[in-house]
Residue frames as qw, qx, qy, qz and C-alpha x, y, z in Angstrom:
[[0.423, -0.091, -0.571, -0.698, 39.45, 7.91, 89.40],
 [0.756, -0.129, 0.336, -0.547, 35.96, 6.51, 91.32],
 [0.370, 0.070, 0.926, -0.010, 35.75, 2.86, 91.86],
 [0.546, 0.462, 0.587, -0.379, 32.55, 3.20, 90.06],
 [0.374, 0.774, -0.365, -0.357, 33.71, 5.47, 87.14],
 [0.010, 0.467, -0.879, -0.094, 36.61, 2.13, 86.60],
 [0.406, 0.218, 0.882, -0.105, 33.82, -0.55, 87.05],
 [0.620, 0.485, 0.492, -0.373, 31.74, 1.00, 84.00],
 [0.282, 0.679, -0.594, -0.326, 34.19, 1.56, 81.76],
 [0.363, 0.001, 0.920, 0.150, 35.17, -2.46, 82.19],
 [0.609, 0.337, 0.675, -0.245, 31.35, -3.13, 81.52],
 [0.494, 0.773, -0.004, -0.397, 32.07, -0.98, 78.40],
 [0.083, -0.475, 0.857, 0.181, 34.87, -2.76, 77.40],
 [0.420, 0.011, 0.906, 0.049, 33.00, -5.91, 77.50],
 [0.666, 0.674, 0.190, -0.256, 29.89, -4.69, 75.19],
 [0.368, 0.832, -0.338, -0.242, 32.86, -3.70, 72.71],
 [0.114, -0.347, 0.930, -0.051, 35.10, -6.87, 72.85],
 [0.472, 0.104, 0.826, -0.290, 31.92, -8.60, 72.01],
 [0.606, 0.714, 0.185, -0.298, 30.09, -6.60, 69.49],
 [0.176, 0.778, -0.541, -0.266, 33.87, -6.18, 67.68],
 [0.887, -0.035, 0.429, 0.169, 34.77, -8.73, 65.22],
 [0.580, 0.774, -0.178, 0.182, 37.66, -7.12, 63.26],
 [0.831, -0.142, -0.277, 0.460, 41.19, -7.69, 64.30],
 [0.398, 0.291, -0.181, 0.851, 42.07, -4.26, 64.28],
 [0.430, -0.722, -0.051, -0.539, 39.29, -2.91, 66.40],
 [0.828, -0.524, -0.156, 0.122, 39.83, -5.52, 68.84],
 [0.655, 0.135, -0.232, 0.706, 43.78, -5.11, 68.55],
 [0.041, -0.564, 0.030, -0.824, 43.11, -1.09, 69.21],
 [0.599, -0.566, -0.050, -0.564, 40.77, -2.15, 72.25],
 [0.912, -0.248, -0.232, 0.231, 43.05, -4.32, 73.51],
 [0.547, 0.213, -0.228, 0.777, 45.98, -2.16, 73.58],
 [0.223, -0.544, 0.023, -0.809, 43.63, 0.86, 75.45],
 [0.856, -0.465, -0.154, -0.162, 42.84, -1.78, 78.10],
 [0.874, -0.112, -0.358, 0.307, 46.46, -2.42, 78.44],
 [0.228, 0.573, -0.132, 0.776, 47.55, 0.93, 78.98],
 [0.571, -0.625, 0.216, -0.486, 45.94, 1.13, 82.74],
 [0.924, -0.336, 0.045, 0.177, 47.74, -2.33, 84.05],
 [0.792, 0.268, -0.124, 0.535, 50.75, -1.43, 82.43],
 [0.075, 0.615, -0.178, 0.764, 50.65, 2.09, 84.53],
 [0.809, -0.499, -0.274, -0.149, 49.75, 0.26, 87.66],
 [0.186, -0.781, 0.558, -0.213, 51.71, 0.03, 90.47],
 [0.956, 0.086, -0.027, -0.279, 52.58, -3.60, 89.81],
 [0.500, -0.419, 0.630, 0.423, 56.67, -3.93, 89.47],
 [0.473, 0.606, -0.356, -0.531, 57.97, -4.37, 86.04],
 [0.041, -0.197, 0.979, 0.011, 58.38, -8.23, 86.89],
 [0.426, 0.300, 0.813, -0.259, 54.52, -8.66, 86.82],
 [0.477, 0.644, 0.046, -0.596, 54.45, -6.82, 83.86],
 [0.082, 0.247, -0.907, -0.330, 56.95, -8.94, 81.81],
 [0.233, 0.100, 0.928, -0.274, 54.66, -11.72, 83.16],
 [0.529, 0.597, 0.226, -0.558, 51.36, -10.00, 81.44],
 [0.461, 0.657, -0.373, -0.467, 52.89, -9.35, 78.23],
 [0.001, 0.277, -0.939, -0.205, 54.31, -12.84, 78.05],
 [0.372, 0.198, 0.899, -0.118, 51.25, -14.40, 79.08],
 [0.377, 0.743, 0.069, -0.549, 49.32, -11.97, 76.51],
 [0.521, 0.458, -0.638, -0.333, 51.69, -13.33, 73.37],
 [0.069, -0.139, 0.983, 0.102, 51.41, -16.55, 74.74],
 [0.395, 0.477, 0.603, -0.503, 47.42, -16.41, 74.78],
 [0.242, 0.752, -0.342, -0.509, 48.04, -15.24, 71.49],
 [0.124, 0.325, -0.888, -0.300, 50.21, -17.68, 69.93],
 [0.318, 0.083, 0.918, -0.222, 48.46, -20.93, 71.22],
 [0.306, 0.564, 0.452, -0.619, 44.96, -19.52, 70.09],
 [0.512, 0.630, -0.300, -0.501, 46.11, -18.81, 66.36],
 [0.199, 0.369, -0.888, -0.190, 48.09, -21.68, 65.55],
 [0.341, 0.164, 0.864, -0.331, 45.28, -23.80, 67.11],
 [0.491, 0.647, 0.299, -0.500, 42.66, -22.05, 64.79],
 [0.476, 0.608, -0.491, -0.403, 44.78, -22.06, 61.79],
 [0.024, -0.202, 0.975, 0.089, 45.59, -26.23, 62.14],
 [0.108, 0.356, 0.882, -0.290, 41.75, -26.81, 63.08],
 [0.428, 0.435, 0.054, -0.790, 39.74, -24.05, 61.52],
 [0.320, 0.190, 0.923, 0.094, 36.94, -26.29, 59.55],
 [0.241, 0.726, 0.237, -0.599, 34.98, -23.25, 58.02],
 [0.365, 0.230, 0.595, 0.678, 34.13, -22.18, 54.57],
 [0.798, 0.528, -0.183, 0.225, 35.63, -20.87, 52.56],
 [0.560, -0.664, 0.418, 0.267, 39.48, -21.29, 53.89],
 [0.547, 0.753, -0.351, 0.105, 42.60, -20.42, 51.71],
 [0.783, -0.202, -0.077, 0.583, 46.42, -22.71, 53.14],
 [0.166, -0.960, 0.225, -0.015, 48.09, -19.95, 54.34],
 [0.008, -0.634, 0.768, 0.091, 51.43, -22.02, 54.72],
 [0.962, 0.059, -0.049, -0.261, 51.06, -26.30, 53.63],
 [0.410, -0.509, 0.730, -0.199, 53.59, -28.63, 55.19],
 [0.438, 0.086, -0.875, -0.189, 52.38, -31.79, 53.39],
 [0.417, -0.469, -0.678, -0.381, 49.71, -32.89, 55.92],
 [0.239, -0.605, -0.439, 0.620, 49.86, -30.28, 58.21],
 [0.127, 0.628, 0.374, 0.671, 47.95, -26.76, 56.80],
 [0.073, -0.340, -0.353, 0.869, 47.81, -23.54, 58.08],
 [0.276, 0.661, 0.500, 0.487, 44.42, -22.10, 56.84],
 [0.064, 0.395, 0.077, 0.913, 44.80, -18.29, 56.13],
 [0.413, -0.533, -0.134, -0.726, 41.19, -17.66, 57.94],
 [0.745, -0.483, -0.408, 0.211, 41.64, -20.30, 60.95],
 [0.468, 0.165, -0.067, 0.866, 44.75, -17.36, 61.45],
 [0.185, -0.307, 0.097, -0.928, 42.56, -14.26, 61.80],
 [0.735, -0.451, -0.485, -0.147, 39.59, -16.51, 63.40],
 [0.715, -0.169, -0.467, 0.492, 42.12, -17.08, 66.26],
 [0.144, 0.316, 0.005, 0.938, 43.41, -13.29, 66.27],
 [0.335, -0.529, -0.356, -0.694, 39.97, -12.42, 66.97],
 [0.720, -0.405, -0.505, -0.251, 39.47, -14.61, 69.51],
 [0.644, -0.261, -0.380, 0.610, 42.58, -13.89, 71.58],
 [0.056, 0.234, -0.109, 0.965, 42.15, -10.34, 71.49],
 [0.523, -0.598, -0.335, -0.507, 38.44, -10.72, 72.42],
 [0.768, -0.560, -0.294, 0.097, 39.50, -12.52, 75.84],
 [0.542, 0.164, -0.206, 0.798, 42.54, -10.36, 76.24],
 [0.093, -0.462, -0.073, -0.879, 40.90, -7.24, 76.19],
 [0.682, -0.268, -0.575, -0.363, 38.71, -8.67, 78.74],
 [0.761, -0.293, -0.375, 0.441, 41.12, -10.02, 81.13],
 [0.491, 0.192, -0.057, 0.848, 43.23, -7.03, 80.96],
 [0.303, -0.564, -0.263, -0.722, 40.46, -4.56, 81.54],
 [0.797, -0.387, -0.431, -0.173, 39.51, -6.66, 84.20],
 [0.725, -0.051, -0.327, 0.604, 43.09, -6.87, 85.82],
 [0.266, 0.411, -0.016, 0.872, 43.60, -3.25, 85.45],
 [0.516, -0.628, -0.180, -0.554, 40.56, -2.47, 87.58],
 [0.756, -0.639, -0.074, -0.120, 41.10, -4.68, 90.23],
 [0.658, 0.072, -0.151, 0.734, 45.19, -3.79, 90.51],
 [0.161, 0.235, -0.128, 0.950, 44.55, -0.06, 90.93],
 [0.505, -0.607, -0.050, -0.612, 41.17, -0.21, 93.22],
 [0.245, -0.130, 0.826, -0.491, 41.46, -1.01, 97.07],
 [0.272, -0.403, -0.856, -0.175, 38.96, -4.04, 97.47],
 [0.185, -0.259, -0.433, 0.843, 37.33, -1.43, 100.07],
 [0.358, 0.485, -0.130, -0.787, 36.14, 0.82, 97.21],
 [0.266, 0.008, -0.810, -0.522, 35.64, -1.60, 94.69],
 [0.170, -0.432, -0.886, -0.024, 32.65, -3.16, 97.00],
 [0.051, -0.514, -0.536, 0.668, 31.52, 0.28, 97.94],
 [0.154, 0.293, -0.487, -0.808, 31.35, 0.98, 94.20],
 [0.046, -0.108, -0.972, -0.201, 29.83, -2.40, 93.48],
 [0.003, 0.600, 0.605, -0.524, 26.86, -1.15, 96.11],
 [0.109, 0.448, -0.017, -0.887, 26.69, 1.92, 95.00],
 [0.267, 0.151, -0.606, -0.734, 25.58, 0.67, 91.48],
 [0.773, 0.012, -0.081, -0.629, 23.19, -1.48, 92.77],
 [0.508, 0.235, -0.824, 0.091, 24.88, -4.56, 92.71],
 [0.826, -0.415, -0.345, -0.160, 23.32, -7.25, 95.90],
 [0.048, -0.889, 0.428, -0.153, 25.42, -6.57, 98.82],
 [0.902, -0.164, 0.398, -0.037, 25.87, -10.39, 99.17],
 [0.773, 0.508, 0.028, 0.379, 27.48, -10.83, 95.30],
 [0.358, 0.877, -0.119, 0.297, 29.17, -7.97, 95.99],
 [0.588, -0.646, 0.461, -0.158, 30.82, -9.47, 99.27],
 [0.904, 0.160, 0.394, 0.037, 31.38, -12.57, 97.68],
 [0.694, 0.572, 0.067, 0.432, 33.29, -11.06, 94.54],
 [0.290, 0.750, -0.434, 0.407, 35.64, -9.10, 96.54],
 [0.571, -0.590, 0.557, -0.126, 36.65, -11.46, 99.00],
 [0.880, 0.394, 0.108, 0.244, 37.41, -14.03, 95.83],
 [0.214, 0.927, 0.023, 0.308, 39.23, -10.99, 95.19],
 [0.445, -0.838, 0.242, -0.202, 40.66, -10.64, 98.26],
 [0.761, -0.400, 0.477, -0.183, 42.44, -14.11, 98.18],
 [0.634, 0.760, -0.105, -0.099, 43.82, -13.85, 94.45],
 [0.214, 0.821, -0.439, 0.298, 47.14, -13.04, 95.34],
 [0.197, -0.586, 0.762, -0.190, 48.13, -15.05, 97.98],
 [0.916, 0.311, 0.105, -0.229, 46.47, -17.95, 96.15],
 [0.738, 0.645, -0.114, 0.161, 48.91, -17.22, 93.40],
 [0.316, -0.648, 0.633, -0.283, 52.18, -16.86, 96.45],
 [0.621, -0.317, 0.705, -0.128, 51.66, -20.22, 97.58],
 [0.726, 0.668, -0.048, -0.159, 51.41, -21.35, 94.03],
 [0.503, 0.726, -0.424, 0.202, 54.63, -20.19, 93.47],
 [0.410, -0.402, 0.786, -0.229, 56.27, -21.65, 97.37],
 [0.842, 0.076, 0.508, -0.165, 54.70, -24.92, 96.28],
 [0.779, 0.624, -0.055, 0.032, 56.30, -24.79, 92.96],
 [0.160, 0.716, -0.623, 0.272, 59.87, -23.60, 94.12],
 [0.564, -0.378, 0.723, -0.129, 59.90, -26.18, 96.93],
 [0.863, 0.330, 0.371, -0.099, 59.44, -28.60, 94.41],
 [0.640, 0.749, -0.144, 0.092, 61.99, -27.77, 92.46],
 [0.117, 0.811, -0.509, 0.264, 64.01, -27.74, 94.78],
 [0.737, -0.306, 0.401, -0.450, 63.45, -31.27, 95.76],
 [0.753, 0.293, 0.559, -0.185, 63.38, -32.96, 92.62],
 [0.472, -0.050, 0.487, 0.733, 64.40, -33.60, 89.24],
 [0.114, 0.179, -0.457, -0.864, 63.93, -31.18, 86.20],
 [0.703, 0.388, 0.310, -0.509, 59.85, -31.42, 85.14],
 [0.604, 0.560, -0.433, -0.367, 61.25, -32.00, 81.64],
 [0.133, 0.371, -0.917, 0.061, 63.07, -35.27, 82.70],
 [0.488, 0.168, 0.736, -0.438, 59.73, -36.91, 83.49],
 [0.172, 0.434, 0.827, 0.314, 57.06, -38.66, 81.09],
 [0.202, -0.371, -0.227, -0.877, 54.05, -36.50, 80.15],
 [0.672, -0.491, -0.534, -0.148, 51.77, -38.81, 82.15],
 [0.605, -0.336, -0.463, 0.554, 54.27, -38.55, 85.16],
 [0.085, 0.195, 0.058, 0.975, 54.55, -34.71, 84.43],
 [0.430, -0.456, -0.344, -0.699, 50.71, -34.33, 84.50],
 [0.636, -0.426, -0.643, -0.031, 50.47, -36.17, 87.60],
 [0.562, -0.035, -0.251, 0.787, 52.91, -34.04, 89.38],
 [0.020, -0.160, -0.042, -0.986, 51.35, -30.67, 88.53],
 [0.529, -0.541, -0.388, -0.526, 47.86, -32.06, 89.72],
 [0.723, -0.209, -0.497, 0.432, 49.81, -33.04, 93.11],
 [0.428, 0.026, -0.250, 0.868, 50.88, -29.79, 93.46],
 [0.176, -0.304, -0.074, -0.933, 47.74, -28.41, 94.13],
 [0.602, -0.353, -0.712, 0.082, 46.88, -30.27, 96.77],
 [0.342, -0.409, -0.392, 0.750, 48.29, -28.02, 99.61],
 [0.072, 0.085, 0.044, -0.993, 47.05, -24.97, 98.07],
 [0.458, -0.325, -0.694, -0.451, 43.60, -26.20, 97.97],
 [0.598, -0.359, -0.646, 0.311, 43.86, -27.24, 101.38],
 [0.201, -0.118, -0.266, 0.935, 45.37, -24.01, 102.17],
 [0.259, -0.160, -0.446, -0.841, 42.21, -22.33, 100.23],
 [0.496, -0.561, -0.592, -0.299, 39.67, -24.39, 102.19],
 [0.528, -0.195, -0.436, 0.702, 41.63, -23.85, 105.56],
 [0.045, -0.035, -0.132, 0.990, 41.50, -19.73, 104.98],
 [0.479, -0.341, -0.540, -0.602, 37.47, -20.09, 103.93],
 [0.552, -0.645, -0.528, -0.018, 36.48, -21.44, 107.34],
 [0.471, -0.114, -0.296, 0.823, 38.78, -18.99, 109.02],
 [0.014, -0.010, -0.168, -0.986, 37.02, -16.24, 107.63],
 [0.541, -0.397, -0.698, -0.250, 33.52, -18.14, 107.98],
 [0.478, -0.680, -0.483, 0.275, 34.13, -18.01, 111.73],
 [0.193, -0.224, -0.214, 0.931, 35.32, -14.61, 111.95],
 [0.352, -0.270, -0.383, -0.811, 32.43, -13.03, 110.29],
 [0.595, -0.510, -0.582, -0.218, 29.91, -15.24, 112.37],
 [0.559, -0.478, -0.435, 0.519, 31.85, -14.35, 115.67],
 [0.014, 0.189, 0.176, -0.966, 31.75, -10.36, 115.02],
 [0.262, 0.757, 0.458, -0.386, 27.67, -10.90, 114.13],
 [0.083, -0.062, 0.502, 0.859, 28.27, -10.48, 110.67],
 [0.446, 0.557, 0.588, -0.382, 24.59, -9.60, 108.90],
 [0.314, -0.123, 0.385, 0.859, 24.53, -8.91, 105.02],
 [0.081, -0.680, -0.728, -0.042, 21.56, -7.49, 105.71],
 [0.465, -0.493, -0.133, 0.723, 22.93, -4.83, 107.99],
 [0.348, 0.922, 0.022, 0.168, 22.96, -1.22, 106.44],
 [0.586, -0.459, 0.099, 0.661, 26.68, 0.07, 106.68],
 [0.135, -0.941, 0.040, 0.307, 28.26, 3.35, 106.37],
 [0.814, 0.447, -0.018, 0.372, 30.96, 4.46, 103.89],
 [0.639, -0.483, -0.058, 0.595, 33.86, 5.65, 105.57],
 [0.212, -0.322, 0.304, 0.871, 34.68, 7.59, 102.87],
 [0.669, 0.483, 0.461, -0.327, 31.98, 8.57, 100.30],
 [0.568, 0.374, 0.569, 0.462, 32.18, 7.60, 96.79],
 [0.099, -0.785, -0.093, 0.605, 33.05, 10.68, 94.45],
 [0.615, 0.355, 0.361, 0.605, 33.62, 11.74, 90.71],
 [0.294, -0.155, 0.179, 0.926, 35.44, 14.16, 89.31],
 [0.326, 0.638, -0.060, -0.695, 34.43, 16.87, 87.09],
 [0.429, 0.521, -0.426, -0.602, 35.79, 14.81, 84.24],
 [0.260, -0.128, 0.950, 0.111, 34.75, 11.61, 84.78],
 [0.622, 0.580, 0.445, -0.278, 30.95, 11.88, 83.34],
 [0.465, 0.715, -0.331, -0.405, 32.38, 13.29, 80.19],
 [0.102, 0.468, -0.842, -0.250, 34.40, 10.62, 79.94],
 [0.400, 0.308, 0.857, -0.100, 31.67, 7.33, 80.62],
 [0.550, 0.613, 0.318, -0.470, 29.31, 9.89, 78.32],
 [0.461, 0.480, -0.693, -0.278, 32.18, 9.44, 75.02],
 [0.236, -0.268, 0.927, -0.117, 32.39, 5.84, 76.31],
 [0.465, 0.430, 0.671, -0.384, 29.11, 5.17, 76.54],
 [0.446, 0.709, 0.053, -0.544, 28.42, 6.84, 73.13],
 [0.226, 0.660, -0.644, -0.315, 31.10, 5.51, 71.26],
 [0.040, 0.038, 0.988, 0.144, 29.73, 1.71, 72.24],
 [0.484, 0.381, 0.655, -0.439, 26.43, 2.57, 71.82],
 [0.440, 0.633, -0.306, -0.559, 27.24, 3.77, 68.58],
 [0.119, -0.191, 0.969, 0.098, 29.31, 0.22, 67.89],
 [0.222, 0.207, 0.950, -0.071, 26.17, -1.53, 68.53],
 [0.483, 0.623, 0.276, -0.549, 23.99, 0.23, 66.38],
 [0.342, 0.662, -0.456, -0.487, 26.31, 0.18, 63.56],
 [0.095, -0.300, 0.949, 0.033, 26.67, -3.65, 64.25],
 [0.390, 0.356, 0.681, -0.507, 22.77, -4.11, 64.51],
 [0.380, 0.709, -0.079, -0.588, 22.25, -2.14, 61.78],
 [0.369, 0.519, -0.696, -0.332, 24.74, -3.95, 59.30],
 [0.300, -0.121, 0.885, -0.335, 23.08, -7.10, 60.76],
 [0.531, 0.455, 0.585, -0.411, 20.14, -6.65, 59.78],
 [0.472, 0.646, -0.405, -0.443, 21.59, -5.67, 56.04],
 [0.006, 0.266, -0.962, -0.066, 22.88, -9.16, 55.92],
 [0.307, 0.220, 0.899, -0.223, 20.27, -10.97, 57.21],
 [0.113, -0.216, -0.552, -0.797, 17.91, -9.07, 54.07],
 [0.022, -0.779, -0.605, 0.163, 15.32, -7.83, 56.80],
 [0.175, 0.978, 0.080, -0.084, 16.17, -3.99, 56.12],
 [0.499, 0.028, 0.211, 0.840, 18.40, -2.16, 53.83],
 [0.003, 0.928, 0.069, -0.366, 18.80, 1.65, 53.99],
 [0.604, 0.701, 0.032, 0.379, 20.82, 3.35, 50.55],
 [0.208, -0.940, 0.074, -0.261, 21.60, 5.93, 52.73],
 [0.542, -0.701, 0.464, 0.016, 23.88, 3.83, 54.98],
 [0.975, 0.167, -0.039, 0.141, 26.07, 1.94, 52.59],
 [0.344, 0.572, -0.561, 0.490, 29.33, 3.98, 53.62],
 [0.550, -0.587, 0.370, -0.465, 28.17, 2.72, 56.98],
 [0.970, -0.115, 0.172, -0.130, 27.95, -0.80, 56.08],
 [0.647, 0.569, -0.379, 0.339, 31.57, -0.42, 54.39],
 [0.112, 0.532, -0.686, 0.483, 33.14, 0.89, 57.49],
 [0.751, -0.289, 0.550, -0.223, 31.53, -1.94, 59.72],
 [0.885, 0.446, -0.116, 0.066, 32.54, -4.53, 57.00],
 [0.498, 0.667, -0.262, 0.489, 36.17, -3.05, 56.79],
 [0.202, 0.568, -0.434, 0.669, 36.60, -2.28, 60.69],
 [0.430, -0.450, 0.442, -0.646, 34.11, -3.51, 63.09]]
């Protein structure tokens, strides 16, 4: 698939992860985002990892909303004596973790299955400054072995020391801000590396440059951005629309099976 064709689909994602405030749309748009990371070439050890961090992003998010959700009206979903789950702090949450799922995931999926190569020759291509667009794939670029020394800085540590859990919270908290010391360092270390190389090969992001390869789409990628594109442009009309029935600036007879199924689904 084009780098480019994979960057507008995200952007469509996000309109739709925004305009959507039902649990099952989002749920649906969350699972259609996951379906390209999970088919990634990625190992099935960074996929565990997703999905775990995906029900933990999950959990945290509802049970926070349902202990703290201060809205009216709000029904106890489960009452504990002075702890309350409220029924709507519950789907509140839902919402909210699927919104930033879908999001991430989308997000992930893109930049797991494009070379950083194409992704900035896409980035161009759309217009995008060629500065940002340097700038956001060399972040890019430096993701991963961020998230390496992460983990070497965590294992040596373990293997030094006692059990995290055998420590105070304070002492715990102090520890885990410690441990990102070297990989900062490392992080600032690889930044001027890459500072002077650019300046010593006469970088210019001015500079026209040449695509080695040129960007291409398929036959069937327009069809596909043109249902994309249609299907959120529809969203936001049907949201706009049932907006504006709320807010009692214009009601249409005609569309009240519309305003049911945005009520009921979007």
């Amino acid at each position: 698939m084009d780098p480019r064709t994979r960057l507008l689909l995200l952007l469509l994602a996000g309109v739709l992860a925004v305009v959507l405030e039902h649990a099952a749309s989002l749920a649906l748009l969350t699972l259609l985002c996951f379906v390209p990371l999970l088919l990634a070439p990625i190992g099935n050890t960074w996929r565990v990892r997703a999905l775990t961090l995906a029900a933990a992003a999950i959990w945290t998010t509802v049970l926070s909303q349902a202990l703290f959700y201060a809205e009216v009206p709000r029904r106890p979903l489960l009452d504990l004596g002075p702890v309350v789950l409220w029924r709507e702090g519950v789907t509140h949450g839902l919402v909210q973790s699927l919104r930033l799922l879908s999001i991430a995931t989308a997000g992930l999926a893109v930049v797991a299955t494009t070379p950083l190569d194409r992704l900035l020759a896409a980035l161009v291509a759309l217009r995008v400054p060629f500065t940002l667009s340097f700038l956001a794939v060399t972040g890019l670029r430096f993701v991963p072995e961020v998230g390496r020394e992460i983990l070497v800085v965590r294992r040596a540590r373990a293997r030094r020391g006692r059990p995290v859990w055998q420590r105070s919270p304070a002492r715990w908290l102090a520890l885990e801000v410690s441990l990102l010391r070297p990989v900062v360092a490392r992080a600032v270390r690889r930044a001027r590396t890459m500072a002077e190389s650019l300046d010593a090969r006469g970088f210019d992001a001015h500079a026209p440059r040449a695509v080695r390869r040129p960007l291409q789409m398929r036959s069937w990628e327009p069809v596909l951005l043109g249902s994309a594109a249609a299907v959120t442009l529809a969203a936001v009309a049907a949201r706009l629309l049932y907006a504006a029935y709320v807010a009692e600036v214009a009601y249409f007879p005609s569309l009240r099976p519309l305003y049911g199924f945005v009520r009921s689904w979007l």
